[in-house]
N, C-alpha and C positions, 0 to 999 in steps of 0.2 A: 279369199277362201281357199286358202291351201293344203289340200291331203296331199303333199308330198309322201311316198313310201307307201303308202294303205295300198290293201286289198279289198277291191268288193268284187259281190258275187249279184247279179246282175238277174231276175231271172225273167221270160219274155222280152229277152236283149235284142234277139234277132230282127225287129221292126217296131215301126211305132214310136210310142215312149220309152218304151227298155233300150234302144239304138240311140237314141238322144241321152238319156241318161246314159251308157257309157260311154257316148263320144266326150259329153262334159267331163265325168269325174276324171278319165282323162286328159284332157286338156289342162285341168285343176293339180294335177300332180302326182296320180292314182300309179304305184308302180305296177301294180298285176289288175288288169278287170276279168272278170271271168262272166262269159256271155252265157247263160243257160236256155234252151228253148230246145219245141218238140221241131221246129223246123233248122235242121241241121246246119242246111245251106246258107241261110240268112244270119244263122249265127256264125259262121266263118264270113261270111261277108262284113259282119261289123266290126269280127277281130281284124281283117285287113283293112280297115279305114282306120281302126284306131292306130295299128302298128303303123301305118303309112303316115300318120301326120302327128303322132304325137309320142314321145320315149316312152309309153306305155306298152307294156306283153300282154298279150289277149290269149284267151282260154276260150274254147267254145268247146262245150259240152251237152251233148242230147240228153235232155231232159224232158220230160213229163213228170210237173209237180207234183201228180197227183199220186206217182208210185214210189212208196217209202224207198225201197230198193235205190230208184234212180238217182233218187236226193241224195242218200248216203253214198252213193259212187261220186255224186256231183260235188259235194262235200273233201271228200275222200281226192279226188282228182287236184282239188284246190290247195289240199293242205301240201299233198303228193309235190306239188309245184312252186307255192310260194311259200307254204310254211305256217301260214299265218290266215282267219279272217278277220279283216276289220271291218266290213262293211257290208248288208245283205240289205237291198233293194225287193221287196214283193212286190213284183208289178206284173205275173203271168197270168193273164184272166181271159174269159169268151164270154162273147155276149151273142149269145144267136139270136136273132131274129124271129120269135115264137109267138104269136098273139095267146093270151088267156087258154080258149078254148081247144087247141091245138098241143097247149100243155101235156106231157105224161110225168112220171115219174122218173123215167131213165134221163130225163133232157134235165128236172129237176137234180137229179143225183148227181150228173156230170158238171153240172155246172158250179155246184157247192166242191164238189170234191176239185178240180183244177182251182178257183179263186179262194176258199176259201180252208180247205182241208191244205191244200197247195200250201198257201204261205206259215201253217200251220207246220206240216211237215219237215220245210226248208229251218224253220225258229227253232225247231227241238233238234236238226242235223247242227245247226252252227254254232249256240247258245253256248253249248261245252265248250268251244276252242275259245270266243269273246270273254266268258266267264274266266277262265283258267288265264288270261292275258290281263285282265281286270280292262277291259276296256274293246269297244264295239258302239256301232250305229244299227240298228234297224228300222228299216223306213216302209210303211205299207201305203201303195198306191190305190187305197179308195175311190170312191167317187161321190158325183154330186146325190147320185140314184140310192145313198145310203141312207140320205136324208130326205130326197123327195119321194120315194119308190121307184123303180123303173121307167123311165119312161117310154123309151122303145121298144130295148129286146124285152126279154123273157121275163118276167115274174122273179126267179131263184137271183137274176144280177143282183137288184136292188136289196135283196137278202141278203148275199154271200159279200159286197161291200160292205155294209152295216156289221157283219159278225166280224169281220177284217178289225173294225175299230175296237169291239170289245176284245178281241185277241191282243191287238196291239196296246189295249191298256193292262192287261193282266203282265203281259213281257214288260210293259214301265214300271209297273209295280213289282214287279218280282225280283229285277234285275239291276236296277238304280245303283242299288247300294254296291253293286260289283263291278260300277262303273258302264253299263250297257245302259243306253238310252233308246227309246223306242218313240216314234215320233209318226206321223202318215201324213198323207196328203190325199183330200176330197176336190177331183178334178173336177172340172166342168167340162164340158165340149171341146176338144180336144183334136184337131187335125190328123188324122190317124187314120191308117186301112181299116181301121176297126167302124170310124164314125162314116168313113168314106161308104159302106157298105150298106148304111143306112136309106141313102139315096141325094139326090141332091136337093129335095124339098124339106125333107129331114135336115140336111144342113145349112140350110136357109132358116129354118124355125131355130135352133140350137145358137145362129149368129144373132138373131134379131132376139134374144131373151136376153142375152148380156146386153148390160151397160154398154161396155165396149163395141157391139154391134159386128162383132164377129165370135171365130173359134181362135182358142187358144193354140199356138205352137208346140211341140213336142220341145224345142231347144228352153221354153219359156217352164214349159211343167220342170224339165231338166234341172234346169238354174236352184228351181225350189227344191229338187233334192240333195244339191250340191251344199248348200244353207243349211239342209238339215243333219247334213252327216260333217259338216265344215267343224271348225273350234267357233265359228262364231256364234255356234246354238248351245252352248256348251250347260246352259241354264233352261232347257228346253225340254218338256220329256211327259207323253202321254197325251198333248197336242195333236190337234189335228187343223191343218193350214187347210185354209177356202180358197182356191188357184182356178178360178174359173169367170175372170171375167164380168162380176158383178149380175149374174145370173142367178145366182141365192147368195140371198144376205142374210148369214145369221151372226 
């Protein structure tokens, strides 16, 4: 699965899944990844493992999805550098920890507007450069919580996943014919500071619901987005891949 030359734009690259995914599409062939995330430092951290171990240039650039403004800079920086996007990865999302009753509206609002307005944002910045090229991947990192509702954090997660998909099918239908393919992945339980935060009996219940009888690895979610941005999905588009361990089975 070789992206030799491509560009992708990465965004929540700084840790987690976003840092796995670009350590892979680099390794894969990727000549520019571009890290985006509101944490600065961690996304210069990923560009220096990637530059260190693999002939990939890395881009880190401070982003907040959620501000049109930044996206277009984050965009604007990319093309500034490598010319070209082939590849945009939606994977920048929060899942705070909120029971029900605890709920407001502002927690509600932030949480749609970074997962979900977020990868919205980034689609209508890059869309024009993949179109105008006839050719692009876009990959939205969903989850399991689209299809079961939330189960931990907040209420708004297991919503602003679920609108992830419909987003992502409107960009496979809109875009196909100009060669951009749009494709997501519905994670399960995930190894991640994000899951790590949950607690460790949270990650006990998350291991013991898969088949598998654990959590999923960030390098293992990765490999699935390497597949779907590869030539070998090249008949692929408006899917959504179940990467979680036999924890839902649809």
């Amino acid at each position: 699965m070789d992206i030799a030359g491509r560009i992708a734009i990465v965004t929540g690259g700084a840790s987690g899944i976003g840092r796995a995914v670009c350590e892979v599409l680099a390794e894969a062939g990727a000549r520019g990844v571009v890290i985006a995330d509101v944490d600065a430092q961690g996304a210069a951290e990923t560009r220096a493992r990637i530059e260190a171990d693999t002939a990939a240039e890395g881009l880190a650039v401070a982003t907040d999805v959620s501000d049109e403004d930044q996206v277009a800079a984050l965009v604007a920086a990319t093309i500034e550098r490598f010319g070209r996007i082939d590849i945009l990865v939606n994977n920048a999302g929060i899942c705070p920890m909120v029971p029900w009753d605890q709920t407001d509206l502002a927690s509600w609002n932030r949480i749609i507007e970074v997962n979900l307005t977020g990868a919205y944002l980034c689609c209508r910045a890059v869309l024009p450069h993949m179109r105008a090229q006839r050719s692009g991947r876009v990959v939205f990192i969903s989850s399991a919580g689209a299809f079961m509702g939330s189960v931990t954090g907040h209420v708004a997660y297991g919503a602003s996943k679920a609108g992830m998909l419909a987003l992502m099918k409107v960009v496979a239908k809109e875009f196909a014919a100009e060669g951009v393919l749009a494709n997501a992945i519905a994670p399960g339980s995930i190894d991640t500071p994000i899951t790590a935060s949950f607690g460790p009996e949270n990650k006990r219940k998350y291991a013991e619901a898969a088949t598998l009888k654990r959590q999923g690895t960030t390098r293992e979610l990765a490999d699935a987005v390497l597949y779907l941005v590869s030539d070998r999905s090249t008949y692929l588009n408006g899917a959504t891949l179940h990467v979680n361990g036999g924890s839902l089975l649809v």
